[in-house]
Every structure is written in C-alpha cells, then in structure tokens.
N, CA and C atoms as a LAMMPS dump frame, in Angstrom:
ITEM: TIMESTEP
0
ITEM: NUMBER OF ATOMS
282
ITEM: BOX BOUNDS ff ff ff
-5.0000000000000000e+02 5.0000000000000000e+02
-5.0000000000000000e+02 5.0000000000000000e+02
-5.0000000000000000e+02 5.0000000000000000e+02
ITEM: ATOMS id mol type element x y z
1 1 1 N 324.099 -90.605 193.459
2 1 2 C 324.369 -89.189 193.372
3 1 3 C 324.73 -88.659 194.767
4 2 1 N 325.49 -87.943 194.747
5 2 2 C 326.122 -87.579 195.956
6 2 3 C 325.286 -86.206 196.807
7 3 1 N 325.042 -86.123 197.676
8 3 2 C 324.192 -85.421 198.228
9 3 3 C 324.18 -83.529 198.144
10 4 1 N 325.469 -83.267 197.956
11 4 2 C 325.551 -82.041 197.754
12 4 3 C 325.429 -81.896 196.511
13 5 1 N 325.503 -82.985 195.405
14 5 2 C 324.968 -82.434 194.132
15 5 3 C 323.822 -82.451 193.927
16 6 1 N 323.178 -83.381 194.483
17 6 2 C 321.765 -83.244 194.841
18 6 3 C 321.36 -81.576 194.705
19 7 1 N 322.011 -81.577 196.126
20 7 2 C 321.243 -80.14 196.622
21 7 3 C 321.437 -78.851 195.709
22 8 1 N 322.478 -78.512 195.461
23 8 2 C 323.498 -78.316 194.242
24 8 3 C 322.778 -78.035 192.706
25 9 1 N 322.426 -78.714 192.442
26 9 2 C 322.303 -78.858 190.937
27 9 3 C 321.104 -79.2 190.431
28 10 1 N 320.691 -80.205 191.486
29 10 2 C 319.59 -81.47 191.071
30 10 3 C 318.208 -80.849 191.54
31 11 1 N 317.973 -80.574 192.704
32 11 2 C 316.776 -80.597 193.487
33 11 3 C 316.377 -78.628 193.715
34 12 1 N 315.249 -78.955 192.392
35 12 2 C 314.674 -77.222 192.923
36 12 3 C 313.364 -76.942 193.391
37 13 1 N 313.617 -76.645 194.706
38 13 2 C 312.606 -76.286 195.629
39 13 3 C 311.41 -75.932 194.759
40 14 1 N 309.981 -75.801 194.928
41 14 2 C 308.997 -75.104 194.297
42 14 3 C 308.183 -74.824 194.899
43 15 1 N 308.181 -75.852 196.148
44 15 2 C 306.762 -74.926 197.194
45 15 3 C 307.646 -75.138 199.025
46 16 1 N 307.421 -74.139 199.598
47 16 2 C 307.82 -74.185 200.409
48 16 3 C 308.023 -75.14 201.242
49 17 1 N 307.258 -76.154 201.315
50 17 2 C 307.935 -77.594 202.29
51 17 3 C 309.03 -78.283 201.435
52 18 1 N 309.332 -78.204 200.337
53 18 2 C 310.546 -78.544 199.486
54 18 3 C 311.718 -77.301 199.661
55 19 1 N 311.671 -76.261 200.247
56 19 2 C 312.562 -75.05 200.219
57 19 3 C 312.944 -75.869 202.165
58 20 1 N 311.924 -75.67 202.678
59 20 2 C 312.545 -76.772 204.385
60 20 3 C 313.439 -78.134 204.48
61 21 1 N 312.823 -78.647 203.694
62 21 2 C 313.361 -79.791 202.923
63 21 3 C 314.874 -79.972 203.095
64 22 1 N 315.183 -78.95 202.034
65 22 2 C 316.589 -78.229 201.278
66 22 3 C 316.858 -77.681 202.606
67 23 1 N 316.73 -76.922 203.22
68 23 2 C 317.318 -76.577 204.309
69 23 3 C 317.694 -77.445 205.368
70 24 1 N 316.885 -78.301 205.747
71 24 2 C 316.905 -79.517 206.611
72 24 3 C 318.16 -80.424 206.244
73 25 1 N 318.342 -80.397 205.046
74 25 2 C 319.122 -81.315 204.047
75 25 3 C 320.978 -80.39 204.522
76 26 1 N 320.63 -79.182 204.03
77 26 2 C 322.097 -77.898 204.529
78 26 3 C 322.487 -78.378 205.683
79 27 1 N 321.485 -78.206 206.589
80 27 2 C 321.87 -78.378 207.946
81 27 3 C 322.558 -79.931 208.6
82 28 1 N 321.848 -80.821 207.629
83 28 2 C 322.584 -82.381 207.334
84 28 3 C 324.518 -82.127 207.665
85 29 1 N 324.356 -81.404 206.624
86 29 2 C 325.756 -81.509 205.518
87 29 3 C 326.431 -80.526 206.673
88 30 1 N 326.205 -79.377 207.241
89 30 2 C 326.63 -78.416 207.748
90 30 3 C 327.813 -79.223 208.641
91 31 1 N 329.299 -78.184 208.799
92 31 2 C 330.06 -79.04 209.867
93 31 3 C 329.519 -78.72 211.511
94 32 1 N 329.627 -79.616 212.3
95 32 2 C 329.082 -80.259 213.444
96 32 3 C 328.519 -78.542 214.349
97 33 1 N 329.939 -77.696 214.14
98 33 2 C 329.54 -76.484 215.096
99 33 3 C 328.582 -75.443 214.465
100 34 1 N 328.046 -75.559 213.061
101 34 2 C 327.479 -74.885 212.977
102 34 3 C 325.729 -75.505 212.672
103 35 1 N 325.664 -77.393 213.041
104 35 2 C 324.508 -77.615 212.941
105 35 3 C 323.569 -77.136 214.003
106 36 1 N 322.266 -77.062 213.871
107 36 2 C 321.128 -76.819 214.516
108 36 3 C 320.286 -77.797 215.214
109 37 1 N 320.545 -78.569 215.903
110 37 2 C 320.609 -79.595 216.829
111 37 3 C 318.844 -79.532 217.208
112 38 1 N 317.992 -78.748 217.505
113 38 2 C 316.98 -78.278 218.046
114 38 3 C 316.194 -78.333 216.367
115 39 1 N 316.85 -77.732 215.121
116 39 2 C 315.651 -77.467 214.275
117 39 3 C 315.696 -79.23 213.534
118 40 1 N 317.14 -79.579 213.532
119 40 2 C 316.794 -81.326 212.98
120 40 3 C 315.78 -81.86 214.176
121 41 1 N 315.89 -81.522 215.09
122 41 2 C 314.512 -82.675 215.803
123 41 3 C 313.435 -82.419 215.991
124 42 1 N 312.956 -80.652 215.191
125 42 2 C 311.547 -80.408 215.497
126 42 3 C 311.247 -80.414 213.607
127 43 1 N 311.863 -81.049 212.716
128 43 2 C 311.876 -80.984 211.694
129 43 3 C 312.401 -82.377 210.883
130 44 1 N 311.413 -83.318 210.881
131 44 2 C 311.617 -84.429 209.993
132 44 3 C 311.773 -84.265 209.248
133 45 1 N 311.939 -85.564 208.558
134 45 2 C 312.063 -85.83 206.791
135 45 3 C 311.986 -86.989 206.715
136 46 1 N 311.073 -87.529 205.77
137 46 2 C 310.628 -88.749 205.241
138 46 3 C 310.161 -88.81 203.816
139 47 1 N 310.717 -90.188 203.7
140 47 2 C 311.098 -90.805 202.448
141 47 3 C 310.675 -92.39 202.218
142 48 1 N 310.254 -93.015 200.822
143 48 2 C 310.212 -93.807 200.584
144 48 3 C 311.344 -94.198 199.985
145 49 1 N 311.423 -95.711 200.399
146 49 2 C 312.836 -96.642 199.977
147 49 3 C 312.471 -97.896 199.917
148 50 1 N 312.782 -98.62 198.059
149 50 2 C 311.981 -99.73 198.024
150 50 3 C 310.76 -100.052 198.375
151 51 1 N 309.859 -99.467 198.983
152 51 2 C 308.37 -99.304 199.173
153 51 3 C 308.612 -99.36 200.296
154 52 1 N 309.248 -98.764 201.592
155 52 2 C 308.894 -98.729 202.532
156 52 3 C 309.065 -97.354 202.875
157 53 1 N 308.86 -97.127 204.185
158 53 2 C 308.975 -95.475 204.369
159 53 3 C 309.941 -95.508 205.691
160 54 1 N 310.434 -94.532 205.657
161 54 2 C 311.464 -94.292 206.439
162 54 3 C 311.855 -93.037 207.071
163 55 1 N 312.519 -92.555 208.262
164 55 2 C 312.843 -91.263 208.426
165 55 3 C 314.085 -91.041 207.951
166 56 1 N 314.776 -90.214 207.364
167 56 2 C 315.789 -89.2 207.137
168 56 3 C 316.822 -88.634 207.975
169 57 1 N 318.053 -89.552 208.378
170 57 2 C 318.786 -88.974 210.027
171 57 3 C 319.296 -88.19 209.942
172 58 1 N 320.192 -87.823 208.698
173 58 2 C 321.234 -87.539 207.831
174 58 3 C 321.925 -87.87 206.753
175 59 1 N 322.842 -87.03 206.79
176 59 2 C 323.648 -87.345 205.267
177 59 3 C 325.005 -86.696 205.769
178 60 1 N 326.021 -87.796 204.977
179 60 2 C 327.454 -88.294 205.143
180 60 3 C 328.538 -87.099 204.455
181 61 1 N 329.525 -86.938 204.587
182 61 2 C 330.64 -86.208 203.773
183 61 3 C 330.707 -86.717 202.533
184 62 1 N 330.496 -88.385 202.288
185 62 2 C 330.63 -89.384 201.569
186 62 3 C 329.212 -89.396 200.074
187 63 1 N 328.542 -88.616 200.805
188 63 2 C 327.404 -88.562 200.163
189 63 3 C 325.979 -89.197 200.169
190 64 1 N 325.9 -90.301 200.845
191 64 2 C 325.077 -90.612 201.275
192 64 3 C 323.418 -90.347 202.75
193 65 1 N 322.431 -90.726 202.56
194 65 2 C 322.007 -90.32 203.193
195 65 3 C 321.8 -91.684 204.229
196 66 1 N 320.771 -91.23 205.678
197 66 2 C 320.845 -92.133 206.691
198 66 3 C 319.299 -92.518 206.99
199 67 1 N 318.758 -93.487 206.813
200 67 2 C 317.469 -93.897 206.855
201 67 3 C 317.413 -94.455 208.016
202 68 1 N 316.109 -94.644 208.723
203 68 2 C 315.852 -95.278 209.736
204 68 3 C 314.052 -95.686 209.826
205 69 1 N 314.264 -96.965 209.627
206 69 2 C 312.746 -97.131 209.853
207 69 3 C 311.572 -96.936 210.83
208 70 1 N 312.35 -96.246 212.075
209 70 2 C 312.06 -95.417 213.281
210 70 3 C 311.827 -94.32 213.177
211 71 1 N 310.473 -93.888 212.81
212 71 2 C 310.227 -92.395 212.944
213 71 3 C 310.439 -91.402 214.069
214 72 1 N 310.796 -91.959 215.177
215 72 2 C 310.535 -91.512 216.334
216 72 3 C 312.924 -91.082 216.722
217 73 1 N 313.251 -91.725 215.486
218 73 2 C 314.926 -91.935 216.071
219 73 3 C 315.409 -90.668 215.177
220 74 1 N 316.256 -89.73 216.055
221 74 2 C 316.898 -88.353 215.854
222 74 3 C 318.283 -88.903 214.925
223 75 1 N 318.762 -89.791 215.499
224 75 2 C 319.948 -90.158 215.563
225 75 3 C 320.308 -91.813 214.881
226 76 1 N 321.361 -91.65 213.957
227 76 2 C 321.54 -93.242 213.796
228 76 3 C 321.025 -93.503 212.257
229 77 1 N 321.488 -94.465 212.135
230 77 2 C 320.668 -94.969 210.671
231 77 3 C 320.428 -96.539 210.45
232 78 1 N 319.641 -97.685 209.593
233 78 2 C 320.093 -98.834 209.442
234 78 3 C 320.163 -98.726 208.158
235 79 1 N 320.029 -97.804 207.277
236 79 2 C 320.423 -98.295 205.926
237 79 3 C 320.676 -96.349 205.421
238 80 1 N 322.094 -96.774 204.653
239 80 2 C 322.624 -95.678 203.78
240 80 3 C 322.606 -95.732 202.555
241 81 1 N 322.1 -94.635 202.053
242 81 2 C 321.421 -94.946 200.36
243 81 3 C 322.227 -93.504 199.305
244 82 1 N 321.933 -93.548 198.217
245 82 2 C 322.27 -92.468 197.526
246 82 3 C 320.34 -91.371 197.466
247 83 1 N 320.243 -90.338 197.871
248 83 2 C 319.307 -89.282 197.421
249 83 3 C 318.336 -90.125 196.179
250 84 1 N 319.115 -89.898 195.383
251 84 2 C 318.403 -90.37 194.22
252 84 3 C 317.505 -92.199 194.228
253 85 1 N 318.101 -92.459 194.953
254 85 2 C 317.204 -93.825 195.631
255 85 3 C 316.03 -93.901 195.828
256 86 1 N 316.012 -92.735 196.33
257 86 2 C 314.248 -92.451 197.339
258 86 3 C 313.86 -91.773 196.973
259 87 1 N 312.095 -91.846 197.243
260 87 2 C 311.205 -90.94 196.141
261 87 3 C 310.162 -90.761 197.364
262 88 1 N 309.083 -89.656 196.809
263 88 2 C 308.698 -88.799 197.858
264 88 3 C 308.995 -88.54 199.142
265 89 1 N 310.455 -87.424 199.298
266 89 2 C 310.431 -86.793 200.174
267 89 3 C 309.241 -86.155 200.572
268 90 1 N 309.372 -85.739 202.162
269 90 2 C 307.732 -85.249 203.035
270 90 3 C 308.292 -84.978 203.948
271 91 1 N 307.488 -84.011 204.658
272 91 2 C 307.85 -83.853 206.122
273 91 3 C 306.863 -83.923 207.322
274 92 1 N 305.95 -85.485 206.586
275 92 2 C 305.287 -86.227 207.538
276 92 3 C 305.304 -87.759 206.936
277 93 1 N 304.954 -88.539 207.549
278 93 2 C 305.02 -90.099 207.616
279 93 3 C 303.45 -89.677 206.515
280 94 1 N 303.23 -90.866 205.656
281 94 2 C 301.888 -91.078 205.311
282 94 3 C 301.201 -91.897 205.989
C-alpha cells in the first residue's frame, strides 16, 4: 500500500500519539522545502518488521517507507517496505 493512501484513507488517528504519528508521516511525504528538519529528529517513529524493531527514516514518492535498525540514525534506510508491512507503530523503541 502506498503511503499516502495509507495516510489518506487507511490510518485513523484515535489518540493523540497516532494524530503525531500522522503528522510525522506528512512531514515524510512533504516536498524537501517545506520539511521540518528539527521536528523529524526530535520525533521518532518505530515499528515492528518481521519481528524486529526498527526506526522509521522516511517515506518515498514511490510509496514506500525507510527502516533502519539504528535507532539512533536520522537519515538513511537498510530496508524499504510497504506501511502495511509493519505493525505497531510507537514513538518509542520497546
């Protein structure tokens, strides 16, 4: 599933760390001059993938998102997945 349908259609906020979430996610997608450079790095996102956990770098034009098994990495990804891949989004590591 492609990430803006995700956001789009699929995914409805219900408690406020899922409404950040979604925003965190906008700001993904946003083009380059109007991202927020400062709120993606004081604002994770983490996700499980295949049972591991991972941080959240971004997400592509293409639709995909950018995992990194480096919680600590702003930038970069080693594995690109579809949204729907990964299950409990968070916006802390467990």
């Amino acid at each position: 599933m492609h990430i803006d349908d995700w956001l789009d259609f699929h995914f409805k906020p219900a408690t406020q760390a899922e409404m950040l979430i979604k925003e965190i996610f906008e700001n993904f997608r946003a083009p380059a001059y109007e991202c927020d450079e400062n709120f993606r790095k004081e604002n994770p996102v983490f996700c499980t993938y295949e049972g591991t956990q991972y941080r959240i770098t971004g997400a592509s034009r293409l639709g995909d998102i950018w995992l990194s098994p480096n919680f600590s990495q702003v930038y970069g990804y080693e594995k690109c997945v579809c949204i729907n891949e990964v299950e409990n989004l968070r916006l802390s590591p467990l």
